[in-house]
C-alpha positions as CSV (number, residue, x, y, z in Angstrom):
1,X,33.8,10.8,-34.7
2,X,35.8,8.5,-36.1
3,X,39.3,8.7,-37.2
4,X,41.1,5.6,-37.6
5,X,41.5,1.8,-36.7
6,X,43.6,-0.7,-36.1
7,X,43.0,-5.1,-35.5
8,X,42.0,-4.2,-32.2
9,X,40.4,-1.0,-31.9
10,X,38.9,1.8,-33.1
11,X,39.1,5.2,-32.2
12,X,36.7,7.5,-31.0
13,X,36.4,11.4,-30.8
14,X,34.8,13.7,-28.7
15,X,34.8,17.2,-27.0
16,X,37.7,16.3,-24.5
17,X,40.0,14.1,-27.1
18,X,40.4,10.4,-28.3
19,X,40.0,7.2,-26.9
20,X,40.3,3.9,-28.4
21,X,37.4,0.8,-27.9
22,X,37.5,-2.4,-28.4
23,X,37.1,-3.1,-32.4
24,X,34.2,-5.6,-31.1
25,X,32.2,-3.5,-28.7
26,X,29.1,-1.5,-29.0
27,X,29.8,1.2,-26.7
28,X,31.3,4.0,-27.6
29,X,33.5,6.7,-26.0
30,X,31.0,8.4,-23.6
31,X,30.6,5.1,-21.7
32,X,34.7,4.3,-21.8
33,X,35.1,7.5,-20.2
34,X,32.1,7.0,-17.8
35,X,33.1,3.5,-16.7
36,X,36.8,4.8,-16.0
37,X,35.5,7.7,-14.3
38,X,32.7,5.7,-12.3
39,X,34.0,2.3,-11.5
40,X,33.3,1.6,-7.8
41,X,30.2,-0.5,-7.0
42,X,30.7,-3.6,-9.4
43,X,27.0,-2.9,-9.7
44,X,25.9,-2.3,-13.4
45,X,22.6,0.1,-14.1
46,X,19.2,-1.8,-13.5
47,X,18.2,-3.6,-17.0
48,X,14.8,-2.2,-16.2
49,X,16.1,1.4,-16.4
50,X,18.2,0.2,-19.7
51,X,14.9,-1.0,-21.6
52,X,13.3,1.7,-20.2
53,X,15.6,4.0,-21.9
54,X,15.3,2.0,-25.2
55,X,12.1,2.2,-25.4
56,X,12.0,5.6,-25.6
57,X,14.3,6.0,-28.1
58,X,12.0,3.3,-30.1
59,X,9.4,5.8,-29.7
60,X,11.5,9.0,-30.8
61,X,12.6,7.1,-33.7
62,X,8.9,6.1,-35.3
63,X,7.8,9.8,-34.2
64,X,11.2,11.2,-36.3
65,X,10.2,9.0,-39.1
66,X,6.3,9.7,-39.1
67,X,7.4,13.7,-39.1
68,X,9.9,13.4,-42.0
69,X,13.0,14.3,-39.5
70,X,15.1,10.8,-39.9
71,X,14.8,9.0,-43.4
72,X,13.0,5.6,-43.7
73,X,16.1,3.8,-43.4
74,X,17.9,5.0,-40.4
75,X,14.5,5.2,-38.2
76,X,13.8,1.6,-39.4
77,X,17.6,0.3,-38.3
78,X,16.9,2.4,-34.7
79,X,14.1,0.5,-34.2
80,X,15.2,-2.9,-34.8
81,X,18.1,-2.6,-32.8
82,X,15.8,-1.2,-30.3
83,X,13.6,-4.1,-30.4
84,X,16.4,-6.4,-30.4
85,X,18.1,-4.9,-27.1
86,X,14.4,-5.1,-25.2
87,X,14.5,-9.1,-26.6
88,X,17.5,-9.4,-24.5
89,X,20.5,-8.9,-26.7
90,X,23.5,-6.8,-26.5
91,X,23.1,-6.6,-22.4
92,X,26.3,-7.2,-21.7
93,X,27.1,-3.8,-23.6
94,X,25.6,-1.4,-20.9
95,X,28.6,-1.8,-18.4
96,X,28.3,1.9,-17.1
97,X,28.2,1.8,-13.0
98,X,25.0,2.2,-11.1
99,X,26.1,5.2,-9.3
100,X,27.9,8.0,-11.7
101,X,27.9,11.9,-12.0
102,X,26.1,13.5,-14.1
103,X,22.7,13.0,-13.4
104,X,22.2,9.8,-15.8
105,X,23.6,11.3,-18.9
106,X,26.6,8.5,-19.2
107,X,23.7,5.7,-18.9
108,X,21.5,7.7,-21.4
109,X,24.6,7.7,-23.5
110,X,25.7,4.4,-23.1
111,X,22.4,3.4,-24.5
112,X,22.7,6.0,-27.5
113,X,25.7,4.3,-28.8
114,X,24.9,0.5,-28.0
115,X,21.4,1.3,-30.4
116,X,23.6,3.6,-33.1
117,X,26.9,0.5,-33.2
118,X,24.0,-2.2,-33.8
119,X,22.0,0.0,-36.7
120,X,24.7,0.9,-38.2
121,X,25.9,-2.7,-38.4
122,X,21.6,-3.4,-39.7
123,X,22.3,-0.8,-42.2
124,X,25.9,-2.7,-43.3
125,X,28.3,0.0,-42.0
126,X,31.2,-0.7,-39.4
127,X,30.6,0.1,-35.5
128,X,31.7,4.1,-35.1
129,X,31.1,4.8,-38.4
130,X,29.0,8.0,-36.9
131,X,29.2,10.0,-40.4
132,X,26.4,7.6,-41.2
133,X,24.5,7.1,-37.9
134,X,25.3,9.7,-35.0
135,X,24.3,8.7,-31.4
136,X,23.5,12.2,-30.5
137,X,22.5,13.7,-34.4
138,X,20.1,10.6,-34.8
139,X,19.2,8.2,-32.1
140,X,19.1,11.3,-29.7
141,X,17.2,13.8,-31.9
142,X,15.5,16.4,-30.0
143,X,16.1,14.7,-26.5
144,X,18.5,15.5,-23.8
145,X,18.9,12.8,-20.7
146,X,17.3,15.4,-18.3
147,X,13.6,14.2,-20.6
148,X,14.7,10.7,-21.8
149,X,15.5,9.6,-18.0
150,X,13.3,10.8,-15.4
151,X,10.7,9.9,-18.3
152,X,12.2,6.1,-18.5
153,X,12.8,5.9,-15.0
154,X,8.6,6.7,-14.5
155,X,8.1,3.6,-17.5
156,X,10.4,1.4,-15.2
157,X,9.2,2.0,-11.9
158,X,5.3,1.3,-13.2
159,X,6.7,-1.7,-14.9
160,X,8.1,-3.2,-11.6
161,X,5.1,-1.7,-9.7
162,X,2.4,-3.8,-11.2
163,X,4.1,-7.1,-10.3
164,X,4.5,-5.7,-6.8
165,X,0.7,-5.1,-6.5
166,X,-0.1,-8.5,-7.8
167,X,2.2,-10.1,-4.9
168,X,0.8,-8.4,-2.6
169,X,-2.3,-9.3,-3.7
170,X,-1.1,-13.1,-3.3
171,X,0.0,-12.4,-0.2
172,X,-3.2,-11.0,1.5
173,X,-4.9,-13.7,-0.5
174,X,-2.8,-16.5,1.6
175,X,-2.6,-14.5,4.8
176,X,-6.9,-14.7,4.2
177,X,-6.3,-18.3,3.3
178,X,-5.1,-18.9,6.8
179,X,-7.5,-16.8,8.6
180,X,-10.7,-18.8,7.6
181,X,-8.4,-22.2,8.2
182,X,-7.8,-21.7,11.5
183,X,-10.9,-19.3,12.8
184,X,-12.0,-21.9,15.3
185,X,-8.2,-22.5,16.8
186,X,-7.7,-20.4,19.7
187,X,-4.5,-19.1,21.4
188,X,-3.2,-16.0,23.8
189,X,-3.0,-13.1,22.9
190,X,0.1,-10.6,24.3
191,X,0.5,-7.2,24.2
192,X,3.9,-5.7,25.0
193,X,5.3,-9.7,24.9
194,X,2.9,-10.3,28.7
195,X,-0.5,-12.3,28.5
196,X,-3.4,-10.4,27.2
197,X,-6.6,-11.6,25.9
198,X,-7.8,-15.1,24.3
199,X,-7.9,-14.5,20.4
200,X,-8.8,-17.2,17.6
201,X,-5.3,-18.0,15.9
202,X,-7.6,-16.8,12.3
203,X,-8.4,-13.3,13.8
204,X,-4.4,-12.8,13.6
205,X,-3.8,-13.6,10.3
206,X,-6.8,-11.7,9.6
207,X,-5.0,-8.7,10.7
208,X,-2.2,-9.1,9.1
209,X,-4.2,-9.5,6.1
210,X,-5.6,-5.8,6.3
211,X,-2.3,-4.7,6.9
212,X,-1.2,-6.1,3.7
213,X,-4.5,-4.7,1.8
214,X,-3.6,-1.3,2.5
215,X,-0.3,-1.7,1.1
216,X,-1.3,-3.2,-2.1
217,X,-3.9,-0.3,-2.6
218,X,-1.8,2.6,-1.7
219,X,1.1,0.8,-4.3
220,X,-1.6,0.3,-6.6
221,X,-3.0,4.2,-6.8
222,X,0.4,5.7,-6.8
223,X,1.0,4.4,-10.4
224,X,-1.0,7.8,-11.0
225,X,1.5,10.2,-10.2
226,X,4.4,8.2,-11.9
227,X,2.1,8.4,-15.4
228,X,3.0,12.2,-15.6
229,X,6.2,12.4,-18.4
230,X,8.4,15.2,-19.5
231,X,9.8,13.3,-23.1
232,X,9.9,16.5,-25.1
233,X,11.0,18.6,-22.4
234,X,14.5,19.0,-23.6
235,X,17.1,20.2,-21.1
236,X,15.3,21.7,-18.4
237,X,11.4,21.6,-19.8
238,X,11.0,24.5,-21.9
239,X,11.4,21.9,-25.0
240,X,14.0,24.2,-26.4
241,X,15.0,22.1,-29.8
242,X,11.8,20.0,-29.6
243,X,8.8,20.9,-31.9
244,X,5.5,20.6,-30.6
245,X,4.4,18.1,-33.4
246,X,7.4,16.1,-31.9
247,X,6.3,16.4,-28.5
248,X,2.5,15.4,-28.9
249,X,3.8,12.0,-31.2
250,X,6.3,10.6,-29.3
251,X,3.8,10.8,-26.2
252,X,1.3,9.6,-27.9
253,X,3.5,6.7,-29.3
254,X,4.9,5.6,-26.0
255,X,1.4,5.5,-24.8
256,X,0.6,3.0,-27.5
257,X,4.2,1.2,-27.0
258,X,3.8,1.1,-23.6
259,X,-0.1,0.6,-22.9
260,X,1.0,2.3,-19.3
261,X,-1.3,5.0,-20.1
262,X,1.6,7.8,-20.2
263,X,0.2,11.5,-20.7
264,X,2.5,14.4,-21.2
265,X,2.8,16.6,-17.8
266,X,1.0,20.2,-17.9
267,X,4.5,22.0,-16.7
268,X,7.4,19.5,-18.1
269,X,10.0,21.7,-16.1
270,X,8.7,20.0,-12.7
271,X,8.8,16.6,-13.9
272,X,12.7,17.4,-14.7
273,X,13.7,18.9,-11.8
274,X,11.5,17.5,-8.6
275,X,11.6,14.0,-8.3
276,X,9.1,13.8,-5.3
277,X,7.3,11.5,-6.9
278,X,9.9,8.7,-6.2
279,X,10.2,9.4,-2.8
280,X,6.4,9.2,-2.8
281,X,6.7,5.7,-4.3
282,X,9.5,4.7,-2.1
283,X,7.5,6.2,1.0
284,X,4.7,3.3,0.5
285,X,7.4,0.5,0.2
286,X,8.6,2.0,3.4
287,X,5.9,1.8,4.8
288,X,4.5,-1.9,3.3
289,X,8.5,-3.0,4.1
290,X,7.2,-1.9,8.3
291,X,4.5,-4.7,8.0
292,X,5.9,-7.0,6.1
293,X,9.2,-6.6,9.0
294,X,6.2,-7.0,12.0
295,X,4.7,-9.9,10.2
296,X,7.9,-11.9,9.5
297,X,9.3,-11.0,13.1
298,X,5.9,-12.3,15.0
299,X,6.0,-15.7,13.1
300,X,9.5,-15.5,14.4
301,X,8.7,-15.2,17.7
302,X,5.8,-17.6,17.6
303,X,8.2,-20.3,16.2
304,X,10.7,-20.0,18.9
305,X,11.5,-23.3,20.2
306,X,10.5,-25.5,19.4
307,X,10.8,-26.5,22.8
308,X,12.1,-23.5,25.0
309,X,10.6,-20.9,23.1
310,X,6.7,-20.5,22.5
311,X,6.3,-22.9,19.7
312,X,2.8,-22.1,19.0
313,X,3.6,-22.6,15.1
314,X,6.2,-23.9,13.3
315,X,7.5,-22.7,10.2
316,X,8.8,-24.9,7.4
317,X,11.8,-26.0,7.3
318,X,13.9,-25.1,4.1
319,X,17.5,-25.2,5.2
320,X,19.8,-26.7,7.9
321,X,20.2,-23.9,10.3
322,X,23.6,-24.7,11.8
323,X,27.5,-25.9,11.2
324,X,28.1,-27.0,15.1
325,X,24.6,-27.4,16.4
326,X,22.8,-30.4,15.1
327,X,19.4,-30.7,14.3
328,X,18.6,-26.8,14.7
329,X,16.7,-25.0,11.8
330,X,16.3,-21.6,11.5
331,X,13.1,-19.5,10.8
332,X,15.3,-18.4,7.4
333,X,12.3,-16.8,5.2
334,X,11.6,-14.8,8.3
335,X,14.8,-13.7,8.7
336,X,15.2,-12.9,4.4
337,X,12.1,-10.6,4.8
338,X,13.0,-8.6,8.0
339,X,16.6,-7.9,6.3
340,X,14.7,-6.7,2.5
341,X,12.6,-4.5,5.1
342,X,15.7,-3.3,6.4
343,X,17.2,-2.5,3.1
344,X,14.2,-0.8,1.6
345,X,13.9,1.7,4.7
346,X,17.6,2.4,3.9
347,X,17.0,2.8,0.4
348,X,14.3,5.0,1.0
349,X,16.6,7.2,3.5
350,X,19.1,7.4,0.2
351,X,16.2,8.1,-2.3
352,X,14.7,10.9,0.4
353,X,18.1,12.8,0.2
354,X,19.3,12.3,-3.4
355,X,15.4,13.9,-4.1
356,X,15.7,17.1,-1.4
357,X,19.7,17.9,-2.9
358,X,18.1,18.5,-6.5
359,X,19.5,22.3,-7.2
360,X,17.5,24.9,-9.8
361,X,16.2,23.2,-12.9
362,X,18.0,19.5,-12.5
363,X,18.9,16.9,-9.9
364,X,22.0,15.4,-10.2
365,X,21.4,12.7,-7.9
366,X,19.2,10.8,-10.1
367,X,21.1,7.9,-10.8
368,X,20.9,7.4,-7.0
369,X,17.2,7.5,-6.7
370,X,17.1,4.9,-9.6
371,X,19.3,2.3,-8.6
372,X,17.6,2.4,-4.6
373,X,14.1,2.8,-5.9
374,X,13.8,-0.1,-8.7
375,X,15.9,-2.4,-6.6
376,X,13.3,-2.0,-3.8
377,X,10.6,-2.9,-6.2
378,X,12.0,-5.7,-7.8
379,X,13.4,-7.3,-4.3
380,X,10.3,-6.3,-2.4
381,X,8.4,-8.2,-5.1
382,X,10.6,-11.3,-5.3
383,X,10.9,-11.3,-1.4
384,X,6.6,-11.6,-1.1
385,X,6.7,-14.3,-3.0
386,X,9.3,-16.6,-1.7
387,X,8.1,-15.8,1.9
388,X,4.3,-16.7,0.9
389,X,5.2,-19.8,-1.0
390,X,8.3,-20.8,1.2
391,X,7.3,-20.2,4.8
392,X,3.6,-18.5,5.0
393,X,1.5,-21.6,3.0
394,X,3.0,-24.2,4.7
395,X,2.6,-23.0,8.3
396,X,1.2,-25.6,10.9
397,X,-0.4,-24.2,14.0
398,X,0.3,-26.2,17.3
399,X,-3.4,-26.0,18.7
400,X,-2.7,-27.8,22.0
401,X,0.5,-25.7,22.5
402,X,-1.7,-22.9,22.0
403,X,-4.9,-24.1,24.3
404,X,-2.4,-25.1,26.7
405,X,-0.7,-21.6,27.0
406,X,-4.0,-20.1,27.3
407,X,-5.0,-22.4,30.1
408,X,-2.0,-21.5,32.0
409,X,-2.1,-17.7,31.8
410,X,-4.5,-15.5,33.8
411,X,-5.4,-13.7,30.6
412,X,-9.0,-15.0,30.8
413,X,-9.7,-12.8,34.0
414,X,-10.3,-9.7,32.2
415,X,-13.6,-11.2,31.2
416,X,-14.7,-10.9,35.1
417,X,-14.5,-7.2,35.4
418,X,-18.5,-6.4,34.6
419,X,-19.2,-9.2,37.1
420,X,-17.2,-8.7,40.1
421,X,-15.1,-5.6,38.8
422,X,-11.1,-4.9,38.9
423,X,-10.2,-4.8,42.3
424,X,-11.8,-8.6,42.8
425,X,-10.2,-9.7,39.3
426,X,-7.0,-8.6,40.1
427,X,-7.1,-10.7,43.5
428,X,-7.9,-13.8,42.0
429,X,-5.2,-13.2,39.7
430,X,-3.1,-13.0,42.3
431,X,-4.2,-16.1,44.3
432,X,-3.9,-17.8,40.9
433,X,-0.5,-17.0,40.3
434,X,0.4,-17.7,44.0
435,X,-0.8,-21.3,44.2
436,X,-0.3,-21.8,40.1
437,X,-4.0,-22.6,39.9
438,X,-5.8,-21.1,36.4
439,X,-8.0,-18.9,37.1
440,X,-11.3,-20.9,36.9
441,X,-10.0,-23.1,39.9
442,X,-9.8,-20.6,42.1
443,X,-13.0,-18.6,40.8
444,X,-14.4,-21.6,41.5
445,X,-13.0,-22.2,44.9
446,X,-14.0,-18.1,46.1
447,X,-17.5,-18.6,45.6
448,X,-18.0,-15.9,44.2
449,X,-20.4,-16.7,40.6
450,X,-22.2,-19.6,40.4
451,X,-20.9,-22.4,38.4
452,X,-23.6,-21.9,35.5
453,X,-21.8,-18.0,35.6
454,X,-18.3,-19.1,35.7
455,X,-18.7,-21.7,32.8
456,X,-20.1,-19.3,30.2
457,X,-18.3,-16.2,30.8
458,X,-15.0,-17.9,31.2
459,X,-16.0,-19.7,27.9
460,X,-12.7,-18.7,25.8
461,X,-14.5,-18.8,22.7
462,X,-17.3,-15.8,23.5
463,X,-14.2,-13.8,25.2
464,X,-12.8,-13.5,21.3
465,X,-16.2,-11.7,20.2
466,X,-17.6,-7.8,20.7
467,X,-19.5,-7.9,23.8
468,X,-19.4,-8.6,27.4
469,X,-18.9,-12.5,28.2
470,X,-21.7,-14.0,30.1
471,X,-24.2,-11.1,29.3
């Protein structure tokens, strides 16, 4: 309400007393009150949450106007100030902090009266002139935060989540790249950091490149579970002050806004209280944010050097690594991916116990599980694709590092157990590491096989296939 002005303000009303705002801005006095209650981050809600929001009051509005419940012209300005908030205006209007009380309700209302402020001006009243256009009687008509935001919050994560899949899908796509470029170029392998077995430098990527498949399918099936909305629920999913005609049009119109193939949940009342379902989602960032940390720490390690460290590859160089030491360059776009892994397990920790303190028919913590689980999506997202066009593309494999490395280990003498067994391989390994011969020399020099023997089961290339070499 309304109940007076002056050149610089006007002032609002509402259950706890009156507050004046800025003549100029769109909010109201539910997000003054919020931003002096909740001021402690500098971190503003997520944008995709925001439109999110918006767009489900776009989709309450046409379903009030198609039932007869708002007139023609109201619904109409609701929409177009809708429309104009998802084309990116007014965004420097929704200035309520990230993390706030209430589970969501001052970001639900902050959007209420941004839309409300800009239709009324469409319809040629004055900001807060609520008699005409009410935030709650009109833009919020038969919804209550506790539908509007876990059902936004589902629309935002599944429109972050596509673009996730489609990076990782890039990314395996590269890392597959790589594996047919270099399946002929052959290195060491190590388990626990010591010489293990000869592999083709391709066969590791290739790995890495199932790794990343199973991430982008898991990511991509769990859209399924997030489709599941409780718009119409009301309060706590009975859909107290919601009719059912209401219910079954504004689904069916956020299906056709969205074309994220939304259906309304069998048992609303679980969609508004258990938010599993994000700690699902974030469970599966967690767990592609463990691969993406192994992948980005071995090209770390493989690039160590580039001349007292193993140096098999070499990463791109993007940036001077060093104010003192001269010449050095870091393995940067390594380091950015292993510290966005970090964060998402973190956020995922946050998301895990915001979900499990949820009490009765509500979960306060919400606004938490918002703010960790979109800003895992949209980093995790951006972070893929730096890394695969900034460091994994342009990757150049040191082959006679590699081949040398391989000659000097006594990895290779694994492929003599079926012939002369582990007590007599063990030996010449150490005779070979004794006189710092490679183990052919002193296969060789023992007697043991015939040359013919030694040349093709020592061959390095058959020792990277199934099978036993020489057989």
């Amino acid at each position: 309400m309304v109940s007076h002005e002056n050149d610089a303000y006007r002032i609002e009303q509402d259950f706890l007393g009156e507050k004046p705002i800025p003549i100029d801005a769109y909010y109201g006095i539910h997000t003054l009150r919020a931003v002096e209650n909740f001021s402690i981050s500098n971190r503003r809600v997520n944008l995709h949450l925001i439109g999110a929001i918006v767009t489900v009051k776009k989709a309450a509005a046409i379903s009030h106007q198609k039932l007869g419940n708002l007139s023609s012209p109201i619904a109409t300005a609701i929409v177009k100030a809708c429309d104009e908030i998802l084309n990116g205006s007014y965004s420097e209007e929704f200035i309520v902090d990230a993390y706030q009380g209430g589970a969501g309700t001052s970001t639900h209302m902050n959007v209420n009266e941004v839309i409300t402020n800009r239709a009324l001006e469409i319809l040629g009243y004055n900001k807060g002139d609520y008699h005409q256009l009410h935030p709650l009687h009109h833009v919020n008509l038969s919804q209550s935060t506790n539908d509007v935001y876990p059902t936004a919050l589902r629309i935002a994560a599944i429109s972050l989540l596509r673009p996730l899949s489609e990076a990782f899908a890039e990314l395996q796509d590269s890392l597959q790249i790589k594996e047919n470029e270099y399946q002929h170029a052959i290195k060491l392998g190590r388990t626990q950091l010591m010489d293990a077995l000869p592999m083709m430098v391709g066969q590791g990527f290739g790995a890495y490149a199932q790794a990343i498949a199973r991430d982008r399918w898991r990511l991509y099936k769990v859209e399924e579970r997030l489709r599941q909305i409780n718009i119409g629920g009301t309060a706590i999913g009975t859909g107290m002050n919601a009719s059912l005609k209401y219910i079954f049009t504004i689904t069916d119109t956020l299906q056709d806004i969205t074309s994220l193939g939304l259906a309304r949940s069998e048992f609303p009342m679980d969609i508004t209280q258990n938010m599993d379902v994000f700690v699902e989602v974030s469970g599966l960032l967690k767990s592609a944010a463990t691969n993406l940390f192994k992948i980005s720490s071995d090209l770390r390690l493989l690039n160590s050097g580039p001349k007292g460290g193993l140096g098999e590859i070499t990463l791109p160089p993007v940036q001077v690594g060093s104010s003192i030491m001269s010449g050095k360059v870091n393995p940067v776009m390594s380091e950015m991916v292993s510290q966005m892994a970090m964060k998402i397990m973190a956020n995922d920790q946050a998301i895990t116990l915001a979900a499990m303190n949820g009490q009765l028919e509500l979960n306060a913590f919400t606004p938490l599980i918002a703010e960790a689980l979109l800003e895992s999506l949209e980093m995790m997202t951006k972070a893929i694709l730096l890394f695969k066009e900034k460091c994994l593309e342009d990757i150049i494999i040191n082959e006679d590092i590699c081949k040398k490395n391989l000659s000097a280990s006594c990895a290779i003498a694994t492929a003599l157990l079926h012939h002369i067994g582990h007590h007599h391989a063990s030996e010449l390994v150490k005779k070979a590491q004794q006189e710092k011969k490679d183990i052919a020399t002193v296969l060789r020099e023992s007697h043991i096989l015939p040359e013919d023997a030694v040349k093709r089961i020592l061959d390095p290339y058959e020792i990277t296939k199934p099978g036993i070499p020489g057989i």
